[in-house]
C-alpha positions, 0 to 999 in steps of 0.5 A, spaced: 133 713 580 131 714 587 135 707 590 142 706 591 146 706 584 144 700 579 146 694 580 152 691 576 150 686 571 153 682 567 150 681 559 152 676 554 152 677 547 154 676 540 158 682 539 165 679 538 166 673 534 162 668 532 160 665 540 158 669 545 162 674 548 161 678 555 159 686 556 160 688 562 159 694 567 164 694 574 167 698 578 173 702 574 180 697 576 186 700 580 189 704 576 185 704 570 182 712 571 190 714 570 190 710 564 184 712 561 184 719 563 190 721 557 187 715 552 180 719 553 184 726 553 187 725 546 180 724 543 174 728 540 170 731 544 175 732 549 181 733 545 177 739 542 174 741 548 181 741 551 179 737 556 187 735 560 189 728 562 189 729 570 182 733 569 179 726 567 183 721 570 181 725 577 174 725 574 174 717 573 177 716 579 173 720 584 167 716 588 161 719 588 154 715 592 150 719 587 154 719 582 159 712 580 163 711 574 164 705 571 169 700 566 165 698 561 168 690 560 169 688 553 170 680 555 176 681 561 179 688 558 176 695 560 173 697 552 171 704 556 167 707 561 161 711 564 160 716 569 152 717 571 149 723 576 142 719 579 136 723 581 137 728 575 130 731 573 126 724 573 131 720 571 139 719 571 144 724 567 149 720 563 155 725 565 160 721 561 160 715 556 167 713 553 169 708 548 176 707 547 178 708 538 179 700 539 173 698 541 167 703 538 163 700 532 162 694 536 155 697 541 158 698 547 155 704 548 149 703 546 149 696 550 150 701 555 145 705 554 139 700 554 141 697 560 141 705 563 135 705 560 132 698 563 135 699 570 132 707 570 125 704 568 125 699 573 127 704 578 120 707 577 124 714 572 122 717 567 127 719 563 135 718 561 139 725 560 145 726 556 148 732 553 154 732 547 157 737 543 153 741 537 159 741 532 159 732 534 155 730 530 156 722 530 155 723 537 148 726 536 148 721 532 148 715 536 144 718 542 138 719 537 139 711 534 138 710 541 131 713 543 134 720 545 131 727 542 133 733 543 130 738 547 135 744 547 141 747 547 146 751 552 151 755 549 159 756 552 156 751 557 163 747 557 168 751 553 167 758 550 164 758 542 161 751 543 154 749 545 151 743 548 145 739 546 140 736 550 138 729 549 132 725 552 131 719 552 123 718 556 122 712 558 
């Protein structure tokens, strides 16, 4: 994406209950990177990857112009959160895609992924980026559920004995 960061926008769903409920994307909360750093760091991949706590609360917290990070909202709560790197080989690269134990099954993620992909095209890109761990299949998985393929991977990228696979999604 060659313009500023996307824009923050709302979505209305019907994902929770029997009424509409509200997905949305907003700059982390004060705080909340310290909260979800330890949550993320006790969860594959991370834990698996030994991933510290201060190390990802640090990552989520910092502010990047190329880079921003977000709370993905499930009604007025942070379900989760995502960090984006713009301008990455014809399109943006999803460096971070968490969902909180509580909140998974419910298509956050994938929510999140459609608007990425609907703000890159409308960006003029060409692609979306990912990479997940090899031994992560049910990541693999859901990368591939939403349009993403693979297109190769990177051994001992991220933690030594462990491979990363590349994933694209064209657009």
């Amino acid at each position: 994406m060659s313009q500023p960061p996307p824009p923050v926008e709302r979505y209305e769903t019907d994902l929770f209950g029997s009424g509409p409920g509200n997905i949305s994307l907003r700059p982390l909360p004060p705080g909340e990177p310290q909260r979800l750093g330890p949550a993320f760091a006790a969860i594959d991949p991370w834990a698996r990857l030994g991933y510290k706590a201060d190390a990802l609360s640090g990552y989520l917290g910092t502010l990047e112009k190329s880079a921003p990070r977000y709370a993905i909202m499930a009604g007025t709560e942070v379900a989760g959160a995502a960090g984006i790197r713009l301008n990455w080989l014809r399109g943006p690269y999803v460096q971070f895609l968490g969902i909180l134990p509580d909140y998974q099954k419910r298509r956050l993620g994938s929510t999140f992924l459609a608007w990425l992909a609907h703000e890159a095209k409308r960006h003029g890109e060409q692609n979306v980026w990912v990479l997940a761990s090899a031994f992560n299949a049910d990541a693999l998985r859901f990368y591939e559920v939403n349009g993403f393929a693979r297109t190769g991977e990177i051994v001992d990228l991220v933690a030594p004995g462990t491979a990363e696979v590349l994933l694209r999604r064209r657009l």
